[in-house]
BAFI-3210 file (N, C-alpha, C; in Angstrom, 3 decimals, decimal comma, padded with zeros to 6 digits):
// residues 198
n [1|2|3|4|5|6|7|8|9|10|11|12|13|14|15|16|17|18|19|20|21|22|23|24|25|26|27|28|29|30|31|32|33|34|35|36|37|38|39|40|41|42|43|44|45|46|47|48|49|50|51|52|53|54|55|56|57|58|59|60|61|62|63|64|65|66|67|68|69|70|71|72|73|74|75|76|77|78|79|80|81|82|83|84|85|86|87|88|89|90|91|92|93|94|95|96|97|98|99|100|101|102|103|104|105|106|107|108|109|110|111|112|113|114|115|116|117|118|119|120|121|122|123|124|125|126|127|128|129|130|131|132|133|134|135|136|137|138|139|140|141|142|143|144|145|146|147|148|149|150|151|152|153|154|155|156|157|158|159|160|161|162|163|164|165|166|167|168|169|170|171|172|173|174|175|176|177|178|179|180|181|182|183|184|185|186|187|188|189|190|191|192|193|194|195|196|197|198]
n.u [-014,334|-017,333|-018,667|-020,551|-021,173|-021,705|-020,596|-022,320|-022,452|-023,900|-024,691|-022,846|-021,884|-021,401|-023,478|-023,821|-021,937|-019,618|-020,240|-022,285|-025,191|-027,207|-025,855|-024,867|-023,482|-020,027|-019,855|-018,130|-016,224|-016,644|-015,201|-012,948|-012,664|-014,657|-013,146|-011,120|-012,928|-013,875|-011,638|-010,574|-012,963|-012,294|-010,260|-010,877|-012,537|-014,958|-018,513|-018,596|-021,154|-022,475|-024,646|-026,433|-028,615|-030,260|-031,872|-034,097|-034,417|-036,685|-038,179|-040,513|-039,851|-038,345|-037,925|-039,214|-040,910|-042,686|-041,521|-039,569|-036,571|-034,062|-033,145|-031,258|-028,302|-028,926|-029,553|-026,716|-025,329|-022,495|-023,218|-024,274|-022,025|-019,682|-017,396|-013,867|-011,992|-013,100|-012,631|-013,859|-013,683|-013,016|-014,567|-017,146|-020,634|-022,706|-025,637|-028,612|-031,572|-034,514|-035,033|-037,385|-040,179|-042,017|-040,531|-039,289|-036,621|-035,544|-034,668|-031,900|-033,089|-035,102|-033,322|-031,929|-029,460|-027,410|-028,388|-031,046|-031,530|-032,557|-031,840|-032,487|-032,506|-029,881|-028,428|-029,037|-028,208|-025,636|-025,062|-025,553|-025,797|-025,443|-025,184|-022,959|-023,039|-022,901|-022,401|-024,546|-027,626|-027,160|-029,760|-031,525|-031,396|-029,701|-030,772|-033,121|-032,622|-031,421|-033,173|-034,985|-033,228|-033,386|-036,074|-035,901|-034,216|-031,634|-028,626|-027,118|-024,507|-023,976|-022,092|-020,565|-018,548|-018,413|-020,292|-022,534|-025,136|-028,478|-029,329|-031,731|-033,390|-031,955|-030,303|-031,249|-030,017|-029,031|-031,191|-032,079|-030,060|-030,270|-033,025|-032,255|-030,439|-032,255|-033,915|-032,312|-029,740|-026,129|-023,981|-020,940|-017,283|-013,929|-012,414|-013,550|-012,470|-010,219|-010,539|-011,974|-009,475|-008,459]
n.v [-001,353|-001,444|-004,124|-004,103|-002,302|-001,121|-000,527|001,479|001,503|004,087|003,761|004,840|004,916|004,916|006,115|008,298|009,534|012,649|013,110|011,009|009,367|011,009|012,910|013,568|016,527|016,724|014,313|012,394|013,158|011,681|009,165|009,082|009,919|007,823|005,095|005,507|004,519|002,855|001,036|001,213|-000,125|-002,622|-003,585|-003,461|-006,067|-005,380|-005,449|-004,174|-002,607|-002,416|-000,596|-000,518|001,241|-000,830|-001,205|-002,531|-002,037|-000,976|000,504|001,886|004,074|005,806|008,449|007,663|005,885|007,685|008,984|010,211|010,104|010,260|007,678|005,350|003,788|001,658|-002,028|-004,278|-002,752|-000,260|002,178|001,610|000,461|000,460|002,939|002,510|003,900|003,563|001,582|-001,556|-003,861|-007,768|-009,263|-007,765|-006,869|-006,903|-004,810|-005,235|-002,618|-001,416|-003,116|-004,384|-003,225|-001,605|-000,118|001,644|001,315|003,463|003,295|001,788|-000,458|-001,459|-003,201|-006,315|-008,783|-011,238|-013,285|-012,541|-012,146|-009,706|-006,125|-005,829|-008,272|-009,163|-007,379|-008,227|-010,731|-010,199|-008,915|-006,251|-003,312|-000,487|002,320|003,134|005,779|007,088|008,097|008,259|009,888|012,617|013,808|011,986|008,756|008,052|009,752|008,495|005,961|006,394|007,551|005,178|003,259|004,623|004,767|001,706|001,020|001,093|002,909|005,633|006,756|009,647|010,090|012,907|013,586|012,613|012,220|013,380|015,653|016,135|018,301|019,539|021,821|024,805|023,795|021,966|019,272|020,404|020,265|018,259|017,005|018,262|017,392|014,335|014,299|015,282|013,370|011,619|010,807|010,974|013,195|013,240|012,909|011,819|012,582|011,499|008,817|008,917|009,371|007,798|005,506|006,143]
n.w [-132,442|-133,786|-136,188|-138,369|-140,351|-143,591|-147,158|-149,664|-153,131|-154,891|-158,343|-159,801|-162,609|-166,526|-168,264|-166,513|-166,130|-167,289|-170,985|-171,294|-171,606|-169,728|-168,264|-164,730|-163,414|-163,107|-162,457|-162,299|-160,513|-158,574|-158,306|-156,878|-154,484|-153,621|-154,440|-152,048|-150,051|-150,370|-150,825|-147,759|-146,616|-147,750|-146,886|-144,082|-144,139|-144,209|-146,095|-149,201|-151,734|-154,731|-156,338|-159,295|-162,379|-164,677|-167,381|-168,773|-172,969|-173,684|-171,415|-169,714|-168,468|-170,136|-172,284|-174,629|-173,871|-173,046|-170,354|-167,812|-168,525|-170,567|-172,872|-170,513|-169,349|-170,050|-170,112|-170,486|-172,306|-172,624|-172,106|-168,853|-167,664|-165,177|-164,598|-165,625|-164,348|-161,492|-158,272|-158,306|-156,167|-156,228|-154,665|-154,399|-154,309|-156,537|-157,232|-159,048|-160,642|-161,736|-163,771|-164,510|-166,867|-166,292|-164,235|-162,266|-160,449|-158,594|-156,234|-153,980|-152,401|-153,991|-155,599|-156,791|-156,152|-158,231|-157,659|-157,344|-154,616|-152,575|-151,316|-149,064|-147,696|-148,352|-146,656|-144,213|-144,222|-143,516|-141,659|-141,467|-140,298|-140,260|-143,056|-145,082|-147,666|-151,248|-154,185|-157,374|-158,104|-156,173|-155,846|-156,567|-156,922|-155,086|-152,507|-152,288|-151,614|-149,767|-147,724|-148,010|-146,471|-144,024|-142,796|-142,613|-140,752|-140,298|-139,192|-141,181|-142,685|-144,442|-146,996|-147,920|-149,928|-151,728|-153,250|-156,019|-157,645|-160,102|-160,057|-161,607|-160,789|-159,767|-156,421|-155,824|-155,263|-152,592|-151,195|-151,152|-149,647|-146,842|-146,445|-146,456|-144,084|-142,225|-141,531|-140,168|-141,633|-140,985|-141,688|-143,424|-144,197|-146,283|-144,059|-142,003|-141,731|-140,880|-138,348|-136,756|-137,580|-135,041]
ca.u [-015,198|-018,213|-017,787|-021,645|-020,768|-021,680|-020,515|-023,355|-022,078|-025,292|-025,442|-021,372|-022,151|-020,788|-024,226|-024,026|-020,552|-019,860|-020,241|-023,019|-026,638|-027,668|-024,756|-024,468|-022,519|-019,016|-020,870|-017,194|-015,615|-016,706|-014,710|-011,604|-013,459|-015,107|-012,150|-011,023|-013,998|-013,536|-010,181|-011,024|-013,892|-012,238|-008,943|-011,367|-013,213|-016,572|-018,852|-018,992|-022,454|-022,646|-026,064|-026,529|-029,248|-030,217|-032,923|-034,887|-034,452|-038,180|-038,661|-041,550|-038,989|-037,554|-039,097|-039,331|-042,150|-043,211|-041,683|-039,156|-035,515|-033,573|-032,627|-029,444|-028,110|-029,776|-028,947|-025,239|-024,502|-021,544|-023,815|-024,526|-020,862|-019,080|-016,482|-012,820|-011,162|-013,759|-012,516|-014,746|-013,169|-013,917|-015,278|-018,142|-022,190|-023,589|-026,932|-029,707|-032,308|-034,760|-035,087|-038,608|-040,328|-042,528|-040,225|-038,086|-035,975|-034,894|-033,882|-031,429|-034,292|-036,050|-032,780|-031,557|-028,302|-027,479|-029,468|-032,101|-031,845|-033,215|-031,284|-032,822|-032,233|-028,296|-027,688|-029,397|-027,570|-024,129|-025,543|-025,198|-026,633|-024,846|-024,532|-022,133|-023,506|-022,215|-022,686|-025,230|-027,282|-027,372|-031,005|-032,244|-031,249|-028,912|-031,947|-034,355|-031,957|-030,676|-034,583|-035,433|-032,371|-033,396|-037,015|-036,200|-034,050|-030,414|-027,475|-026,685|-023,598|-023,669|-020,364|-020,749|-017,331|-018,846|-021,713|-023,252|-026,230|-028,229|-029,839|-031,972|-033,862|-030,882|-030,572|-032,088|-028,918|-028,513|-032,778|-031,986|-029,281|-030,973|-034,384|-031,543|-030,380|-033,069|-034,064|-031,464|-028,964|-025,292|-022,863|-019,457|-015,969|-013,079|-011,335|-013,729|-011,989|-008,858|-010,872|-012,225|-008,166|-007,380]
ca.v [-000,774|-002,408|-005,141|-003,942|-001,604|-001,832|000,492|001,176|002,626|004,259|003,818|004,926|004,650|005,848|007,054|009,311|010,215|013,392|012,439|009,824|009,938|011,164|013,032|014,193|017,478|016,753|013,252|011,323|013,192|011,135|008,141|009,673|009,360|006,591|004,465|005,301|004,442|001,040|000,585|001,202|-001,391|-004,090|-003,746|-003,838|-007,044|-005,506|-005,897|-003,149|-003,047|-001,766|-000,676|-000,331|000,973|-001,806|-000,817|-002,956|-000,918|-000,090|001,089|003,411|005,448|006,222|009,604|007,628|005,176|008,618|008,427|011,502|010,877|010,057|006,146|005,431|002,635|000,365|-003,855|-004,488|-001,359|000,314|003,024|001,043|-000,278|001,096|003,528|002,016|004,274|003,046|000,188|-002,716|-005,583|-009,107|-010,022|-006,779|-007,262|-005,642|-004,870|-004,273|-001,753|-001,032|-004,036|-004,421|-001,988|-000,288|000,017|002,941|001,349|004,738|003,210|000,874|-001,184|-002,013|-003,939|-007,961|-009,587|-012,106|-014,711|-012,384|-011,587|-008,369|-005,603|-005,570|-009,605|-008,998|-006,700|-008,902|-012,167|-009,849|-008,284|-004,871|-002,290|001,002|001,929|004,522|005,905|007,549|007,805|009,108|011,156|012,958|014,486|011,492|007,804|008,707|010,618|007,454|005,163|006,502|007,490|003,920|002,593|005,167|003,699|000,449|001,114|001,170|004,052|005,761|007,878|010,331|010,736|014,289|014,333|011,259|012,459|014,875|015,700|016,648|019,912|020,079|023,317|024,858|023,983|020,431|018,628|021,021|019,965|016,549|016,563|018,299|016,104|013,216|014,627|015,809|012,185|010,650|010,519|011,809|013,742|012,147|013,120|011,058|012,843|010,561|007,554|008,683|009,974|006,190|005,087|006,729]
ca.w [-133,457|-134,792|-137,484|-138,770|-141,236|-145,295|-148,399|-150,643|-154,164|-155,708|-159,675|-160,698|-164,213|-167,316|-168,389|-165,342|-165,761|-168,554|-172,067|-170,548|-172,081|-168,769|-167,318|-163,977|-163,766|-162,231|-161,785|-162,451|-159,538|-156,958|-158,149|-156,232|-153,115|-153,456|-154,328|-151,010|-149,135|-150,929|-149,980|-146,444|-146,884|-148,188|-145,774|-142,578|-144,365|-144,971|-147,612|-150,615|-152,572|-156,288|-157,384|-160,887|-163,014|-165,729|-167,947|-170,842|-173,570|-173,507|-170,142|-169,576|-167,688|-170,661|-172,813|-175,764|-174,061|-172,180|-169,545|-167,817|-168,892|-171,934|-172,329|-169,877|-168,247|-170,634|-169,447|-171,166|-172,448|-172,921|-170,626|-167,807|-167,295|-164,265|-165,285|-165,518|-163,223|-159,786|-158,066|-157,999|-156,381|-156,858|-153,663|-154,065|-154,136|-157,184|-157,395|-160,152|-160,202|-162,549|-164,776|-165,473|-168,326|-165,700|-163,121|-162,313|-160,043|-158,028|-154,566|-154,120|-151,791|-155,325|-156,608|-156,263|-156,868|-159,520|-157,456|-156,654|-153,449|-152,765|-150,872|-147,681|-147,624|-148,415|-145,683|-142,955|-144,310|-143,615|-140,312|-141,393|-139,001|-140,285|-144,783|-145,241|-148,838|-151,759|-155,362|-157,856|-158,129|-154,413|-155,653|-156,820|-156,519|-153,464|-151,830|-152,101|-151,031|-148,037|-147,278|-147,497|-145,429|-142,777|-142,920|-142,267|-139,572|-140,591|-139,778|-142,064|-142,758|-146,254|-147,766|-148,801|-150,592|-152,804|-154,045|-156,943|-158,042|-161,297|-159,922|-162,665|-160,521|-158,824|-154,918|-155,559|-154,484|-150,779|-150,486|-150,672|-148,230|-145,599|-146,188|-145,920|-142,474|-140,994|-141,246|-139,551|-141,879|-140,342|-142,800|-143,420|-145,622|-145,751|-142,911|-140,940|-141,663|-139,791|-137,011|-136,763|-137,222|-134,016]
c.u [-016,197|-017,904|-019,453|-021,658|-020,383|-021,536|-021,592|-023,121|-023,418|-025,025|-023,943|-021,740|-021,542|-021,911|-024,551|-022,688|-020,630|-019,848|-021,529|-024,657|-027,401|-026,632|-025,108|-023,278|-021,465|-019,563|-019,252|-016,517|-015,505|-016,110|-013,193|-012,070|-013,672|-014,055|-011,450|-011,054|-013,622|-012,589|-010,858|-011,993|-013,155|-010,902|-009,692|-012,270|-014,792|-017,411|-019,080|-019,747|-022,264|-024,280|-025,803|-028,102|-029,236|-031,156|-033,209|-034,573|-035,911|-039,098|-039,245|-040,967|-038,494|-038,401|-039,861|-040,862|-043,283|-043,226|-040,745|-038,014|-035,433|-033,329|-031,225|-029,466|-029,184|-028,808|-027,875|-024,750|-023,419|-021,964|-023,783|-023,153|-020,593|-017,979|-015,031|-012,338|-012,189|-013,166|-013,694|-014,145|-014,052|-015,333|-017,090|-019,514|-022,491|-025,149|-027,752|-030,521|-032,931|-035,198|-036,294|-039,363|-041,163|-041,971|-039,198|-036,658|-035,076|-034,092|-033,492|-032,164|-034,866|-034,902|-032,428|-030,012|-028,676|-028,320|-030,643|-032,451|-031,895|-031,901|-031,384|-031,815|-030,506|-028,058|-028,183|-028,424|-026,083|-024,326|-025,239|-026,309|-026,494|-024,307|-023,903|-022,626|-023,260|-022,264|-023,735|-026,501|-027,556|-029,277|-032,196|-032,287|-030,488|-029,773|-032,967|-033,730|-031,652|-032,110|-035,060|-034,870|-033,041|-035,205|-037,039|-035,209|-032,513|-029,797|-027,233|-025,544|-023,411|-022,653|-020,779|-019,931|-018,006|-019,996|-022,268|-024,100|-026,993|-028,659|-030,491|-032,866|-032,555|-031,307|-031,076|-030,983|-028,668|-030,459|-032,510|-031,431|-029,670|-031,988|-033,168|-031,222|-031,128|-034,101|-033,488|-030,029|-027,139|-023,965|-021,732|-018,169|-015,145|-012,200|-012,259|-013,240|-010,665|-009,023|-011,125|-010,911|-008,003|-007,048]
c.v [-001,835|-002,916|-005,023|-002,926|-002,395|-000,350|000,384|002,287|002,724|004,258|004,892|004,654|005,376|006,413|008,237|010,305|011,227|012,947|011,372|010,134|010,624|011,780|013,937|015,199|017,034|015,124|011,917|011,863|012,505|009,554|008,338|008,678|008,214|005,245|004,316|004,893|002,851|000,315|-000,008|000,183|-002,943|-004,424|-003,627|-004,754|-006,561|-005,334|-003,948|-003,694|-001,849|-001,538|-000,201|000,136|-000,206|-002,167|-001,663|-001,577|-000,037|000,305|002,483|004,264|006,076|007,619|009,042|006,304|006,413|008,817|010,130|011,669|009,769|008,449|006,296|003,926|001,498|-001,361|-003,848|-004,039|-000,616|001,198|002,848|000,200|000,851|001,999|002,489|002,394|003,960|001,553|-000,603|-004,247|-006,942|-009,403|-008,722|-007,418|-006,260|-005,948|-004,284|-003,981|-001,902|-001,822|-003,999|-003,360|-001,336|000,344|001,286|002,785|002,774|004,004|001,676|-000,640|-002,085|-002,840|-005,428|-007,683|-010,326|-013,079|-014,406|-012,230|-009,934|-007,855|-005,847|-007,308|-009,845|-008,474|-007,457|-010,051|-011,578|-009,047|-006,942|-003,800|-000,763|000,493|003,233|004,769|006,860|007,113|009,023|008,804|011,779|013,605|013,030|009,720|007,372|009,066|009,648|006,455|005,328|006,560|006,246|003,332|003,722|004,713|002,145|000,091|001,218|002,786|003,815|006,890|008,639|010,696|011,855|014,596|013,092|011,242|013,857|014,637|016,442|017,903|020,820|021,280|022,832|024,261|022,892|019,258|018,822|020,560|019,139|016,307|016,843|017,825|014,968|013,231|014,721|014,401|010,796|010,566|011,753|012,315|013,262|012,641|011,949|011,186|012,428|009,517|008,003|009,042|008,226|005,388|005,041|005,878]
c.w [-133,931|-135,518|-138,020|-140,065|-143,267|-146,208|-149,366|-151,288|-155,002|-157,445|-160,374|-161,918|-165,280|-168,058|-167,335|-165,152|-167,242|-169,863|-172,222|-171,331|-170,875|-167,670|-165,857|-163,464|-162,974|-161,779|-161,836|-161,503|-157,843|-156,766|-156,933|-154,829|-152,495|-152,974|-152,422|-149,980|-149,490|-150,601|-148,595|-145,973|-146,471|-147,407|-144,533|-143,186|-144,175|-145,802|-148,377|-151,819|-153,346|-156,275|-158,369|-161,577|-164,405|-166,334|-168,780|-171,477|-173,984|-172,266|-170,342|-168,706|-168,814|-171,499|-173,917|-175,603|-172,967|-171,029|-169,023|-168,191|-170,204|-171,475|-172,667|-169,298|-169,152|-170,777|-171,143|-172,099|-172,686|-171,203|-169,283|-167,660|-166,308|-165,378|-164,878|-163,792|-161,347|-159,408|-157,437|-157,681|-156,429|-155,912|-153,699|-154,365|-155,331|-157,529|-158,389|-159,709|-161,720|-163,776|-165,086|-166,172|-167,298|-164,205|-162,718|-161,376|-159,279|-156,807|-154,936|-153,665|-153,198|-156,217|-156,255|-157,259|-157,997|-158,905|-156,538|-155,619|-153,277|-151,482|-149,456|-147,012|-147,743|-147,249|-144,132|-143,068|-143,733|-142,515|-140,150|-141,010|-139,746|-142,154|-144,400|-147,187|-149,833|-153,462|-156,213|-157,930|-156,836|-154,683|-156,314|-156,438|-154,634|-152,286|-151,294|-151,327|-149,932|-147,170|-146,350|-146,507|-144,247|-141,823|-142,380|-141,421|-139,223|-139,811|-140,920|-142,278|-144,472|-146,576|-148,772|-149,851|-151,870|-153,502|-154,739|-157,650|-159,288|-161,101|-161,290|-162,281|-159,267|-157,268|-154,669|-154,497|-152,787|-150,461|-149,906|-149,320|-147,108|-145,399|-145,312|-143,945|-141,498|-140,520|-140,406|-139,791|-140,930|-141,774|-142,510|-144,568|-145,104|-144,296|-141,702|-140,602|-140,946|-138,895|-136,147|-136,381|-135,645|-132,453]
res [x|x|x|x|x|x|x|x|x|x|x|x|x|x|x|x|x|x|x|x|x|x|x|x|x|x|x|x|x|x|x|x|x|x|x|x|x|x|x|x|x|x|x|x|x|x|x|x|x|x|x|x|x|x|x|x|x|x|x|x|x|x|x|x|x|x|x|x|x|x|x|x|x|x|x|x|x|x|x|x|x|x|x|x|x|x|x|x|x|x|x|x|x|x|x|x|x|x|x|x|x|x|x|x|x|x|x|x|x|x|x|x|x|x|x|x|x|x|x|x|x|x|x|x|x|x|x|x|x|x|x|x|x|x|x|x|x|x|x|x|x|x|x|x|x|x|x|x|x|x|x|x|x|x|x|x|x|x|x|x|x|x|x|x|x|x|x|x|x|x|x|x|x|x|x|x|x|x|x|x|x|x|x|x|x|x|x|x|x|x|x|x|x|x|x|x|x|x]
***
């Protein structure tokens, strides 16, 4: 089996999860999943990447500098903390998004580590060919991200069971995914990983 393979968790957040200034419906069910995927990761030694939104609190994304959503995920937060129940182990890559006041940070492409290395620049230093991807929201950050990775030349596999979306006009979430596909991307549940086992 390839040893090219990278987890990329889109924007798990507890502003995204219910209760969240910004919730995504059912948007905490995909820790189940995930967890999984993470496991599976970090017991075949390859890398698992966090993105994070991590807003100034006066980001012109926000409505209140006119921008389109409510302020979420604002830098050290309560909001912008992972939820408890996701596992994040030590050894993981997390990435920010979104930090500067006119930036919207949507795709994971637009975030750096703690020492600034940008996304693209992580996944070359770790020779990853193929993201398996998963997170929130499937109509919006999820959507750009996988876009971009398919763009710049990556596999990509969509963990369908790991991802939900805000469908703020019904049917937005099933757009995305078939834009995603019809781009490249290949659909994925967990009952791939024991097809992979075999």
């Amino acid at each position: 089996m390839q040893k090219d393979k990278g987890l990329l968790v889109i924007d798990v957040q507890q502003d995204f999860c219910p209760a969240g200034a910004l919730p995504v419906p059912e948007g905490d069910n995909v820790v189940t999943a995930l967890n999984e995927y993470i496991d599976y990761f970090v017991q075949s030694r390859w890398p698992v990447i966090f993105t994070r939104d991590w807003h100034p609190k006066d980001s012109q994304h926000f409505e209140a500098q006119g921008g389109k959503w409510p302020s979420h995920c604002v830098e050290g937060t309560p909001g912008a903390r992972f939820p408890r129940q996701l596992s994040v182990p030590a050894q993981s890559i997390v990435v920010s998004k979104g930090m500067e006041r006119n930036q919207d940070g949507s795709s994971a492409f637009e975030g750096v580590n703690s020492q600034k290395y940008g996304l693209q620049q992580i996944l070359k230093a770790s020779n990853i060919k193929e993201l398996w991807v998963g997170g929130l929201a499937t109509d919006y950050c999820v959507q750009t991200s996988v876009l971009d990775a398919l763009k710049s030349g990556y596999r990509v596999k969509l963990l369908v069971d790991a991802i939900r979306g805000l469908d703020i006009h019904p049917g937005d979430s099933k757009k995305a995914i078939d834009e995603m596909v019809r781009a490249g991307a290949q659909q994925m549940t967990r009952q791939g990983i024991s097809h992979l086992q075999e």
